[in-house]
C-alpha positions as CSV (number, residue, x, y, z in Angstrom):
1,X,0.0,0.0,0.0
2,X,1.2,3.7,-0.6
3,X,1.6,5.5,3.1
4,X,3.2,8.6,1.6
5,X,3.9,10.9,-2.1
6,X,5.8,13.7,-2.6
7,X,4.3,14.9,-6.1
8,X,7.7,16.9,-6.7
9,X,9.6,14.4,-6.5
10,X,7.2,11.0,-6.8
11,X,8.8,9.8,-3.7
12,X,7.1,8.3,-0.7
13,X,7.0,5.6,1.7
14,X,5.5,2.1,0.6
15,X,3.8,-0.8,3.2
16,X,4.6,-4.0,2.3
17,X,2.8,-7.1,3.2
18,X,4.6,-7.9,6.4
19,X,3.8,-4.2,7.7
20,X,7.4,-2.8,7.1
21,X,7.4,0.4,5.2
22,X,10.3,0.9,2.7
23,X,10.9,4.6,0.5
24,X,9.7,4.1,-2.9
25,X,10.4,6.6,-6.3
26,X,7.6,6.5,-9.2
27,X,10.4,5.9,-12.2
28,X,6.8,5.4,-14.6
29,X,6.2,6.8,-17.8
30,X,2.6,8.4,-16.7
31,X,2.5,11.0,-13.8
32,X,-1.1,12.1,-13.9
33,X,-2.4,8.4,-13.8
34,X,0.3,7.4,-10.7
35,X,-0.9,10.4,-8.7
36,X,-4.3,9.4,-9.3
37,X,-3.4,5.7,-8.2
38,X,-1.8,6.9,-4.8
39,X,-5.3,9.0,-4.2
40,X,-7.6,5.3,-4.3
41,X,-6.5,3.6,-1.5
42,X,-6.2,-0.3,-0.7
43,X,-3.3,-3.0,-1.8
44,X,-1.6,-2.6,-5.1
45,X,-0.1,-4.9,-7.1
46,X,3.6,-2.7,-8.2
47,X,6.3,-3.5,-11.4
48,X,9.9,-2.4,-9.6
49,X,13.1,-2.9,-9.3
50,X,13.7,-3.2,-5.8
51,X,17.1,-2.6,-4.1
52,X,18.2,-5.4,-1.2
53,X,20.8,-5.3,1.7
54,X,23.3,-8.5,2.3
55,X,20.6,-10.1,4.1
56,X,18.2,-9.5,1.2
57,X,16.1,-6.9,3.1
58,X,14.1,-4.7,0.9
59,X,15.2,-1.2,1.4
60,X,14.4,1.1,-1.8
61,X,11.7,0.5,-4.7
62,X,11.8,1.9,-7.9
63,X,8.3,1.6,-9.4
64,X,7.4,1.7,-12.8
65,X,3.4,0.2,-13.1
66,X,0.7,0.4,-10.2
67,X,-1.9,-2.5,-10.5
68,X,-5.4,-2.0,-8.2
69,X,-6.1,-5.5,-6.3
70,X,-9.8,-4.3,-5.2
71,X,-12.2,-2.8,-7.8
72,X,-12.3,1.7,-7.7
73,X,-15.6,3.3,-6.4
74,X,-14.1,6.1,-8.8
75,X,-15.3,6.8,-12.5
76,X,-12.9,6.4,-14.9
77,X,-11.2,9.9,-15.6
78,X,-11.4,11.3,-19.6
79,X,-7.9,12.1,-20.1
80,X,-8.9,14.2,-23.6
């Protein structure tokens, strides 16, 4: 789940599913759709490359696709 976003920067904090929260940086292609993904809350299902200590510890993510697991109460947005 997202905690955090900084929209200058897309960086925030990230929960993953054991409850640790790691920093994340949106490295995607389409800003105006990741900001809107961060705004719908619940799990997400993320594309990254994610950096690992020697003990294979997650400690950065660099995400580059955001997948919703849980249907949006949102209407799709007309991008035109």
């Amino acid at each position: 789940m997202f905690v955090s976003l900084n929209k200058e920067n897309n960086r925030g904090m990230f929960r993953l599913l054991d409850g640790k929260s790691v920093p994340y940086h949106f490295k995607g292609t389409d800003e105006f759709r990741f900001h809107r993904d961060f705004a719908d809350k619940g799990p997400v299902r993320v594309s990254c490359t994610a950096s690992l200590d020697e003990s294979l510890v997650v400690k950065r993510l660099d995400i580059t696709t955001v997948e919703h697991l849980q249907g949006s109460l949102l209407p799709p947005v007309d991008e035109n």
